[in-house]
N, C-alpha and C positions, 0 to 999 in steps of 0.2 A: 203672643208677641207683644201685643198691649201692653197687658200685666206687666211681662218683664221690663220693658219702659218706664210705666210706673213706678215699679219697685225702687229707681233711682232720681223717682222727681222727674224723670222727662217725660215730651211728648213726642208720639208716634204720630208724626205729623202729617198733612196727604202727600206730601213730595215724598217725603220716605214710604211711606205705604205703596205708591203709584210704585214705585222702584222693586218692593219688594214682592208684591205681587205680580209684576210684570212678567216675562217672561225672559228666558236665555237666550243669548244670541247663538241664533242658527250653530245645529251641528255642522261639522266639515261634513262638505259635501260625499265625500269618498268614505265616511263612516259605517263598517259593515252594519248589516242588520243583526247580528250576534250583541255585537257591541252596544248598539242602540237597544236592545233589550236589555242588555244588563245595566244600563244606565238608568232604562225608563223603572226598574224594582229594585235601583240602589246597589245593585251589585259592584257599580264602578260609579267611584267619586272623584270628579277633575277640579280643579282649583276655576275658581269665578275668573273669566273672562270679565276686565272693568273698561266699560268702555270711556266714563270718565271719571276725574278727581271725586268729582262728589259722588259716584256711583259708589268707587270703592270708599271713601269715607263711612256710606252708610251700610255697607257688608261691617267694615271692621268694626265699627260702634255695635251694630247688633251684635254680631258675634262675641264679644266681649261681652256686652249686656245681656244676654240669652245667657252663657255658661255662669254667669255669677247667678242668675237664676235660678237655673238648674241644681246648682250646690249647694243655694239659699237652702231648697227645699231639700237636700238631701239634710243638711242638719236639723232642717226642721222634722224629720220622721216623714213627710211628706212626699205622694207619688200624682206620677200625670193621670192619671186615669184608677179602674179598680184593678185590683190585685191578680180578681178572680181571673182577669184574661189572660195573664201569664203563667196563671196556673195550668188554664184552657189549652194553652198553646204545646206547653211545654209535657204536660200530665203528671205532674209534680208539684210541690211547693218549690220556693226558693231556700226555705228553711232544710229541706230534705236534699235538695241540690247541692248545698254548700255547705253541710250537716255543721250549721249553725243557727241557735236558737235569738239570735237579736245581738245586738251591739250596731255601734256606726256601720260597717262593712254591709249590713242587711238594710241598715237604712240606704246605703249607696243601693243595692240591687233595685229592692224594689223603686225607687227612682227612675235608674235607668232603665229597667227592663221596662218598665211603661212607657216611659218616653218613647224608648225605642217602638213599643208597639204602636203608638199613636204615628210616629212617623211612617209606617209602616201602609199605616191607612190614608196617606196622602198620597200614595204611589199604585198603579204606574199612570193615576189619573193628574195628576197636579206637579209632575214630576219635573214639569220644564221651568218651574216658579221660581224663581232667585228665593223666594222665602224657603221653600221644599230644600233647595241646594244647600241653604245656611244652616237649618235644621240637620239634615244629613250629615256636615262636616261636623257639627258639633258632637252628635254620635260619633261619627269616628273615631275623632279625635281622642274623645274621653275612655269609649272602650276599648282601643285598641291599649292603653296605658292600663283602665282598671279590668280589664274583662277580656283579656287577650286568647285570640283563637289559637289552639295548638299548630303546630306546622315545622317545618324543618328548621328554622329560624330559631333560634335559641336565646334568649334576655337572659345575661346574669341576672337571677333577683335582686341581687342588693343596688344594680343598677335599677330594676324597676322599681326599686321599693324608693329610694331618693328622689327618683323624676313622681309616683302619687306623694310623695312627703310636699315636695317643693309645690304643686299645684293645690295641695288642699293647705297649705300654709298661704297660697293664692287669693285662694276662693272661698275655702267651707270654714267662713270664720266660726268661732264657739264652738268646733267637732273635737274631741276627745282624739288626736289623732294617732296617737302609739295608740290608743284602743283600736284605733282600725288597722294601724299596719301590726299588732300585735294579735291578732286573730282576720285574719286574710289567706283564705285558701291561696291565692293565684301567688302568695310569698310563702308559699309552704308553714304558713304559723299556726295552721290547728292540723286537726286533726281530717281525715277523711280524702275519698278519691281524687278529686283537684291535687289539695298539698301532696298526697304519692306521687301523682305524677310529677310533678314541679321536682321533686325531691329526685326521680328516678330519671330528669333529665341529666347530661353529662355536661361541664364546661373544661375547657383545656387549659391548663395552667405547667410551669413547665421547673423544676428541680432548679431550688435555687444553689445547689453546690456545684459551682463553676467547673471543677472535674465531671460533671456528670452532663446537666442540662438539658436532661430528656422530658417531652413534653409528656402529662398525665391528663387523664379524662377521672373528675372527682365530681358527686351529689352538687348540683344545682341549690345552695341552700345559705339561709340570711347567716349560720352560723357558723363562729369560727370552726375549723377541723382540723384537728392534728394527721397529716399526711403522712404517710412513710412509702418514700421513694426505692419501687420494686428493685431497682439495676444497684444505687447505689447504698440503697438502706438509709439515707440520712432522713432527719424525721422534722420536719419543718409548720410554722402556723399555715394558715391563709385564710382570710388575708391577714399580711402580717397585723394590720394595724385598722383600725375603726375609725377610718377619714372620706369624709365628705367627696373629693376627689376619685382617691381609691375605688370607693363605691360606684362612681362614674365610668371607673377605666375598666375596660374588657380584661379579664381573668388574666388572656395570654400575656397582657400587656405590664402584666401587675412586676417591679423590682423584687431584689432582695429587701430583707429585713433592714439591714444597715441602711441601704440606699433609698428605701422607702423612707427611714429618719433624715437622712442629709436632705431628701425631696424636698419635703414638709419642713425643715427650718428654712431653705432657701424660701421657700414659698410663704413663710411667714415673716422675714428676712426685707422680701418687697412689698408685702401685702397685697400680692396674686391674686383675686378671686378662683375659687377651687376650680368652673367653668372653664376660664382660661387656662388654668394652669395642665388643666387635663388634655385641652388642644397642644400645649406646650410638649407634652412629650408623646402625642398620638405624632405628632409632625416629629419628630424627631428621627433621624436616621438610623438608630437603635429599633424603634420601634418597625421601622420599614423592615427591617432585619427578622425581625420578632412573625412578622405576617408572614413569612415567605416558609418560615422552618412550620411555624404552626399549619400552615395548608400542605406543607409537602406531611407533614405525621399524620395528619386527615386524611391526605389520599392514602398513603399505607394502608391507615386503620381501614378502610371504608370498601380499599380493593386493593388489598396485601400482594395479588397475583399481576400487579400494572407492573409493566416494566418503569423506572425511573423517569424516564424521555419520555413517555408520553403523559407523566404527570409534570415534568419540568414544562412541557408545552402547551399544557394547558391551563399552566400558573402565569407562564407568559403570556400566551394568548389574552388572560382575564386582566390584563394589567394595558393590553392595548386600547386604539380608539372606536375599535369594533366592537367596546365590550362596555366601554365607561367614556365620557364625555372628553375629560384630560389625560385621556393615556398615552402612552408610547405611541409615536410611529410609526408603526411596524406592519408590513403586510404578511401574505403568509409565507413567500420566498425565504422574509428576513427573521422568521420566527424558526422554521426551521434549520436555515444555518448556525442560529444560534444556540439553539437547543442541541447542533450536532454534537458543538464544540464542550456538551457541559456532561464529565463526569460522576459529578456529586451534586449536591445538595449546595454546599460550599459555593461551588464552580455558579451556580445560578443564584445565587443570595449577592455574591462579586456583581454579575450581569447588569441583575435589577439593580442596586446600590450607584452603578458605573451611569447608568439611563437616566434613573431617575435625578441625580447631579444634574443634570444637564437642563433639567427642568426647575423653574423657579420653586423657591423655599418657601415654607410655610409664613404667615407673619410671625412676626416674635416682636409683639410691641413691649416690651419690657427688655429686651436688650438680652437676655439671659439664656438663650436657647443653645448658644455653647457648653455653658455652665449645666443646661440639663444631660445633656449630650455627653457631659463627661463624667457626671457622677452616675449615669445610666452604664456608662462603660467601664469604669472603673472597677 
């Protein structure tokens, strides 16, 4: 932790030291013993309790100062500790893991995977240390972006590929970086068991010819694909177009081709940042539209033999305050009347659309969120 201090001219002072090796404040009393155990080996990471200004000052100065560290040394070729214990650990190389013989990508593993195992050995003895906690977050953080565990949860790559582009544009100054995202299992760009899976994952995207609109399940993959839509045969790109945004937006989310060009001149029209711009039509009423058809073809696909009603109710359900912080409403009297009254798909897209009105709009600091609203529907 020194070091990393150093490396920017400062000092790791005792007031900060005092803080950082200190200890957490008390778990909740009511905290099972399952739970405390998977705390005390990092299985579960909570955000820092600050009990004051300066307490949190000096979490977010390290943490900032720690991750630029971290990345120092990934461009430097450079790891926390020897290699050999990840090989130890693992009974492998990294090289034979990621059936890649060197470039940045392998400078990033061995990095983190010693990091990681260094952290490893601070636990479950040192586990309650604001240093230990800062440490751990910083793992997370990083590998859930570059080293993502499989799970039902599904990342378009070319949205993970934009969120490592923008962070190693951040931090790993002097990294060759289309070399890393240009050979990076976890983006499907070489060759070997990682990128198949990545590649044999599905995202749902949905027939941009307005007569048809039926949503598709197409390869998880950084490359364009020429699609041909089974029902109506029309044969479409996706994505249409190679924008920073785009990239951002969830598949289902993604316009037609036209309407993907009117997007992007509006949006360069105001001088949007792509960030904003992508909130801009996530909030948008169209897209609230977009989420309701693409969970009802999910449930189909998933279990073809559900009657309708009790996937519309359980679309409604996941939209209340038993399920998400700002939701509907609704208990479960008023979930099922309304679910009685709904015999399509349609019938429940009205419902939510009528609900959600009701509840406050997204911001639209740039004044234009009609303008997106109608070139989305148009």
């Amino acid at each position: 932790m020194a070091e990393a201090y150093k490396e920017v001219g400062k000092t790791l002072s005792p007031r900060k030291k005092e803080i950082l090796l200190g200890p957490l404040l008390e778990d909740n009393p009511n905290t099972d013993e399952r739970t405390k155990y998977a705390k005390a080996f990092g299985a579960i990471v909570e955000p820092l309790a600050t009990q004051d200004e300066s307490f949190k000052e000096v979490i977010e100065e390290t943490t900032e100062l720690f991750t630029r560290y971290f990345f120092k040394k990934v461009t430097l070729g450079e790891a926390f500790g020897p290699i050999t214990r990840v090989e130890q650990k693992f009974g492998h190389s990294l090289e034979a893991n990621y059936a890649i013989s060197g470039g940045p990508f392998m400078d990033m593993a061995r990095t983190y995977w010693t990091y990681k195992l260094e952290i490893e050995d601070l636990l479950p003895k040192y586990y309650n240390l604001v240093m230990s906690q800062v440490l751990l977050q910083i793992e997370g953080s990083i590998g859930s972006v570059f080293f993502p565990f499989p799970g039902p949860a599904i990342t378009w790559v070319r949205e993970r590929r934009e969120t490592q582009r923008e962070l190693l544009e951040e931090y790993a100054i002097g990294m060759d970086i289309d070399a890393f995202l240009n050979n990076n299992p976890f983006l499907g760009t070489t060759k070997g068991r990682i990128a198949e899976v990545v590649f044999n994952e599905r995202v749902w995207v949905r027939c941009p010819n307005p007569d048809c609109l039926r949503f598709l399940k197409i390869p998880n993959t950084v490359k364009q694909l020429e699609i041909k839509c089974p029902k109506c045969k029309k044969r479409f790109l996706f994505p249409a177009e190679d924008l920073c945004w785009l990239n951002h937006l969830a598949p289902h989310f993604h316009p037609a081709a036209q309407k993907t060009k009117e997007l992007e001149a509006l949006r360069q029209l105001w001088d949007i940042p792509h960030d904003v711009f992508v909130l801009g039509i996530v909030g948008s009423v169209w897209a609230t539209e977009q989420v309701q058809r693409k969970l009802y073809e999910e449930g189909k696909h998933t279990n073809p033999l559900t009657p309708d009603k009790e996937i519309f109710r359980e679309m409604v359900v996941s939209r209340t305050k038993n399920r998400i912080p700002f939701g509907l409403d609704m208990d479960e009297e008023a979930v099922d009347k309304a679910v009685e009254s709904m015999k399509s798909i349609d019938d429940l897209v009205v419902f939510i659309l009528e609900e959600e009105s009701k509840e406050p709009s997204w911001p639209d600091p740039f004044g234009i969120g009609s303008k997106i609203e109608e070139i989305l529907r148009s």
